[in-house]
N, CA, C and O of each residue as an XYZ file, in Angstrom:
252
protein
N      13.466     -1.621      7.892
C      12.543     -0.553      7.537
C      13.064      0.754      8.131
O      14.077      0.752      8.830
N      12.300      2.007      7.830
C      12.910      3.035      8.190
C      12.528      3.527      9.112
O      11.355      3.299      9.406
N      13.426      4.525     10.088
C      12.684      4.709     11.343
C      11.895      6.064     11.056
O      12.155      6.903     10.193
N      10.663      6.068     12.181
C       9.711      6.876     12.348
C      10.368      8.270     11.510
O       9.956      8.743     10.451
N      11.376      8.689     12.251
C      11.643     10.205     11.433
C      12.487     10.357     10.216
O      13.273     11.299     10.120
N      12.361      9.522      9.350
C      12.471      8.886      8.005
C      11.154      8.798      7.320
O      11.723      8.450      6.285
N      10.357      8.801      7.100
C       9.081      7.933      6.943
C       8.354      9.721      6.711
O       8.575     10.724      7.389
N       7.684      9.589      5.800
C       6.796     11.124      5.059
C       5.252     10.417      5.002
O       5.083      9.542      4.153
N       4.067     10.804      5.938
C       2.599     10.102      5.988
C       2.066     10.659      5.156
O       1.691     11.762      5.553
N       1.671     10.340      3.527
C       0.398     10.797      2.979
C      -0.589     10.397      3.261
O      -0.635      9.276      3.768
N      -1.860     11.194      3.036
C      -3.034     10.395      2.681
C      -3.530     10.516      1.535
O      -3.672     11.584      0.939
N      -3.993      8.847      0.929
C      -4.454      8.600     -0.249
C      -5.481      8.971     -0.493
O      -6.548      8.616      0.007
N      -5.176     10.158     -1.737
C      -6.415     10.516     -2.913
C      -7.229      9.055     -3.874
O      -8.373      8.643     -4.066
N      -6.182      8.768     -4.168
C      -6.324      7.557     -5.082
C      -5.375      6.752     -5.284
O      -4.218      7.096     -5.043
N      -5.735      5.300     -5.853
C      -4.484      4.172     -5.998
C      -5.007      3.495     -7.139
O      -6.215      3.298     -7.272
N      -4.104      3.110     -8.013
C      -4.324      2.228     -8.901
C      -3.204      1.170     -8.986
O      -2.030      1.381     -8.682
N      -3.864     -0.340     -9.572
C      -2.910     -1.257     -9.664
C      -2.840     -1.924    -11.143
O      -3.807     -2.033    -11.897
N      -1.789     -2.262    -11.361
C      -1.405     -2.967    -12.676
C      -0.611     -4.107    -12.774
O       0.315     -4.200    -11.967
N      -0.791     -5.075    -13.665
C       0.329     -5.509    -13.148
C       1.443     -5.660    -14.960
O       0.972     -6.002    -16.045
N       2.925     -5.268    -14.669
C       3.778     -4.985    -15.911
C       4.742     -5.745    -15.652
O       5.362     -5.654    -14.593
N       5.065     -6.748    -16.719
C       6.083     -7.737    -17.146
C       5.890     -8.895    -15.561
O       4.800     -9.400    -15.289
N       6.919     -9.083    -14.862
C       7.356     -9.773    -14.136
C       6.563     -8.962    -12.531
O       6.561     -9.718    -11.559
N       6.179     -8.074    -12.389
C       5.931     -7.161    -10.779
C       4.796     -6.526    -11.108
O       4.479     -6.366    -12.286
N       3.949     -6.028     -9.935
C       3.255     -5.025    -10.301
C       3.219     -3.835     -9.772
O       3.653     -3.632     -8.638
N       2.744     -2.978    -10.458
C       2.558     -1.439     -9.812
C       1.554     -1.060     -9.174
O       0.455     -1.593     -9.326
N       1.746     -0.186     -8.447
C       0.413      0.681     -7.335
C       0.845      1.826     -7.743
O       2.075      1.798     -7.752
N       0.328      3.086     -8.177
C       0.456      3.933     -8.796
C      -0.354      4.983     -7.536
O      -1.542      4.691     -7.675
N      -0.284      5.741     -6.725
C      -0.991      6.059     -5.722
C      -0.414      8.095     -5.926
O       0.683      8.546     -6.255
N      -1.606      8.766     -5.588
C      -1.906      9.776     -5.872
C      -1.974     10.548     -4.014
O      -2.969     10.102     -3.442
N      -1.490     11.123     -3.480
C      -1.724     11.762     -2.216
C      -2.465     12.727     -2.350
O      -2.649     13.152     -3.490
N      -3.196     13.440     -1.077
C      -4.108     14.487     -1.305
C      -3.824     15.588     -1.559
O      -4.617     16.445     -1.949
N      -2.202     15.783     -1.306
C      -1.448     16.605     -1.943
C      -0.578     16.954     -2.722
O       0.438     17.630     -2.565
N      -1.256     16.197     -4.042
C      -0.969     16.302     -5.371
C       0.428     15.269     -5.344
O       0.785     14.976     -6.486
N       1.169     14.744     -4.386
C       2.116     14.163     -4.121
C       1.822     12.627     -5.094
O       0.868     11.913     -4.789
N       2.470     12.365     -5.907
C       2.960     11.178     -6.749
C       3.493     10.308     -6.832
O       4.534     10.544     -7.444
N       3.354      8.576     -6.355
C       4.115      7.667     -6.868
C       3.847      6.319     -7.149
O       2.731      5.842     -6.943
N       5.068      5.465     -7.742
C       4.279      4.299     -8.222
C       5.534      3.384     -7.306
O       6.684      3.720     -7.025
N       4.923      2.364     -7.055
C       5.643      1.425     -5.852
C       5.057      0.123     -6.806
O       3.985     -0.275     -7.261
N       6.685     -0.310     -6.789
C       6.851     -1.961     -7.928
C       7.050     -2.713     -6.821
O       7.782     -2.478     -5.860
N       6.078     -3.978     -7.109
C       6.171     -5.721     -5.912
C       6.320     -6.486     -6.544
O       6.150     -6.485     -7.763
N       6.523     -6.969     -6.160
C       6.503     -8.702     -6.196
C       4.891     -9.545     -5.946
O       4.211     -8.797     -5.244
N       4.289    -10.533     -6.216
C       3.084    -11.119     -6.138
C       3.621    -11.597     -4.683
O       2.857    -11.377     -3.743
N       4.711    -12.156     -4.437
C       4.819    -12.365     -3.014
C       5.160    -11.174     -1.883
O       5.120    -11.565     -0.716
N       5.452     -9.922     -2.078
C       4.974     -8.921     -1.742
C       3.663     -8.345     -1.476
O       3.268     -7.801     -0.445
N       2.950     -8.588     -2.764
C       1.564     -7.947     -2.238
C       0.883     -8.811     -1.325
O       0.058     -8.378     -0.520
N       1.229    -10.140     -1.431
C       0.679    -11.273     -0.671
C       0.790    -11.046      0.688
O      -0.140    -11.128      1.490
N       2.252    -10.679      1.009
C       2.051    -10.607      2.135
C       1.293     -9.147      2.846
O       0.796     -9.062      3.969
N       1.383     -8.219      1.936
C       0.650     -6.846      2.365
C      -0.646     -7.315      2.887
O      -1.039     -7.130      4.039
N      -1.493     -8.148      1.640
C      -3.039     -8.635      1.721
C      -3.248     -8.826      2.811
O      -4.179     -8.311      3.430
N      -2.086     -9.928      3.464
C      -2.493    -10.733      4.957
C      -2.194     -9.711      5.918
O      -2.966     -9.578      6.868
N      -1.324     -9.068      5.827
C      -1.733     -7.946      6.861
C      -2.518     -7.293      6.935
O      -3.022     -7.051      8.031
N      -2.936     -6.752      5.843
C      -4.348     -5.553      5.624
C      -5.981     -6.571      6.281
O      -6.883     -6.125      6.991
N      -5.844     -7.895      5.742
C      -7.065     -8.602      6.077
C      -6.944     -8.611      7.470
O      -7.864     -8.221      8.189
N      -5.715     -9.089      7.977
C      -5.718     -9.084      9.642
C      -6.345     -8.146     10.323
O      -7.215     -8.472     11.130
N      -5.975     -6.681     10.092
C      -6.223     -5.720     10.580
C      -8.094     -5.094     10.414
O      -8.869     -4.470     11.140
N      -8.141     -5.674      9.108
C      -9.705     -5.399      9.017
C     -10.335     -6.176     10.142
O     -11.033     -5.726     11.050
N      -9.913     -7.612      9.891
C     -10.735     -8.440     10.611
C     -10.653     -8.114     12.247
O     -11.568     -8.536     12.954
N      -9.772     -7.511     12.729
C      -9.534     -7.157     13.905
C     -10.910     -5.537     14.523
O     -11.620     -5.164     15.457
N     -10.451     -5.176     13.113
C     -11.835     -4.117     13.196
C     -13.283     -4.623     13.009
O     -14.363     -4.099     13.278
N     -13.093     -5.312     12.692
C     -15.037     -5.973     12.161
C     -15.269     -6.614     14.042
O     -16.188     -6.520     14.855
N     -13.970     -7.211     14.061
C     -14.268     -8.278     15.436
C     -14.456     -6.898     16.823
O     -15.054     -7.005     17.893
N     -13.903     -6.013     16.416
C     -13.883     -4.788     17.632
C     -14.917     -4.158     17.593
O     -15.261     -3.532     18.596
N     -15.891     -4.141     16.149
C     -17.339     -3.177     16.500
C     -18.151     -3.936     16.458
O     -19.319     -3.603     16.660
């Protein structure tokens, strides 16, 4: 992965997902008008999911 001063932080306006042929897309909109669409794999997003759930659940368990 890339290091810290590589790496540009948006924050998301909006995201949309699809999924086309073989991968799918996230189509994600920044708050500053900034644009793009990021192609996965189902075993890609899979593993995103389990991280994202981890982290929720870490927040539900902290408040």
């Amino acid at each position: 992965m890339a290091t810290k001063s590589d790496v540009t932080t948006y924050t998301v306006k909006q995201a949309l997902a699809a999924r086309v042929e073989d991968h799918i897309e996230i189509a994600v909109e920044a708050e500053d008008g900034t644009k793009l669409k990021l192609k996965a794999s189902a075993d890609q997003l899979d593993a995103l999911v389990g991280d994202l759930e981890t982290i929720l659940d870490a927040d539900d368990a902290a408040a």
